[in-house]
N, C-alpha and C positions, 0 to 999 in steps of 0.2 A: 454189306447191306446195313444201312443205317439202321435206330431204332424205331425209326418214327413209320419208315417201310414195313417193319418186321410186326408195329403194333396194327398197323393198316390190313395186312395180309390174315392176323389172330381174326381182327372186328369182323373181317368180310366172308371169312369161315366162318364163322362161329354163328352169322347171319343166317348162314346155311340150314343151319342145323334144325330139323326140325322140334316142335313142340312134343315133349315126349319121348324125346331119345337124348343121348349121352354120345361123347368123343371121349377118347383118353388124352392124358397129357403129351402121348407119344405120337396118336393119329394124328393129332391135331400139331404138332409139329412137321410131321410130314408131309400133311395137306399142305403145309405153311411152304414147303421145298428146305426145308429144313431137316433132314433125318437125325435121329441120336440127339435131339436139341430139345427133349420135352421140360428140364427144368426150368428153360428161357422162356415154354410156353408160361409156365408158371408166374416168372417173372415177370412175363408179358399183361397176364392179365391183376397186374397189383396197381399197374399206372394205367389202363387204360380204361376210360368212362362206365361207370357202373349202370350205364343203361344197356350192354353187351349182354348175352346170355351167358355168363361166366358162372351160373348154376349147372352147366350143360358139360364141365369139364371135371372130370373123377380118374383116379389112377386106374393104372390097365388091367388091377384086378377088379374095376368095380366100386372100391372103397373110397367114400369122401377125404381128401386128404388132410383138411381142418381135424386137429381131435376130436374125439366122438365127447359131444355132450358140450363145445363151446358156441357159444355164441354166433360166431360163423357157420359153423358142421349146422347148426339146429336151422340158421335161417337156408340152409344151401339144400337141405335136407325137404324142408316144409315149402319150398320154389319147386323142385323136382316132385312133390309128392302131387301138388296142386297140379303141373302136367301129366296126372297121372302115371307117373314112375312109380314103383313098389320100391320102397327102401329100406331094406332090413337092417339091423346093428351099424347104418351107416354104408350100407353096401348096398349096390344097386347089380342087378343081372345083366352082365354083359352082353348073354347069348341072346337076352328076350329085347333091351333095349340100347342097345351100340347101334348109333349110325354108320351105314358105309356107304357113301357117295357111290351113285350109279357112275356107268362109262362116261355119259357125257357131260355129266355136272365134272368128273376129273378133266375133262380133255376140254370142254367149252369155258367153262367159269370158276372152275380154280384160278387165281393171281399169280404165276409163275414167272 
């Protein structure tokens, strides 16, 4: 799969997501048909258009992956707080805001 597929497949997920919830780097690989591939997701979203909701993407426990207190972490932080996300020490609640795509958003409009 080229990169240009794999940046298309991050955009059109990530479109998904709604306002106010969070993917990890791992769902969001998966969603992608990509399993075990969440650093690519990573990579993915360094070249792809900063008009993407790439504030929407936090490790699997939760925590912003930019260091806490840089200039990225604060603006990824204060994007998420504004969707009303609670963000503590840089960590957001997985249990309260993790998106999981319903049966048919997976079976209908996932990109596979």
């Amino acid at each position: 799969m080229s990169d240009s597929a794999i940046n298309q497949k991050v955009s059109t997920i990530l479109g998904m997501v709604p306002e106010g919830h969070v993917v990890s780097y791992g769902l969001l690989a998966d969603l992608c048909g990509l399993p075990g591939r969440a650093r690519l997701m990573g990579k993915c979203l360094t070249t792809i258009s900063a008009h993407i909701a790439w504030h929407r993407v936090v490790r699997s426990d939760g925590k912003i992956a930019f260091p806490p207190g840089s200039d990225k972490a604060n603006e990824q932080r204060e994007k998420l707080v504004l969707e009303g996300v609670v963000v503590k020490n840089f960590k957001v609640s997985m249990k309260h805001y993790l998106w999981q795509p319903d049966l048919y958003t997976v079976l209908a409009k996932l990109p596979y």
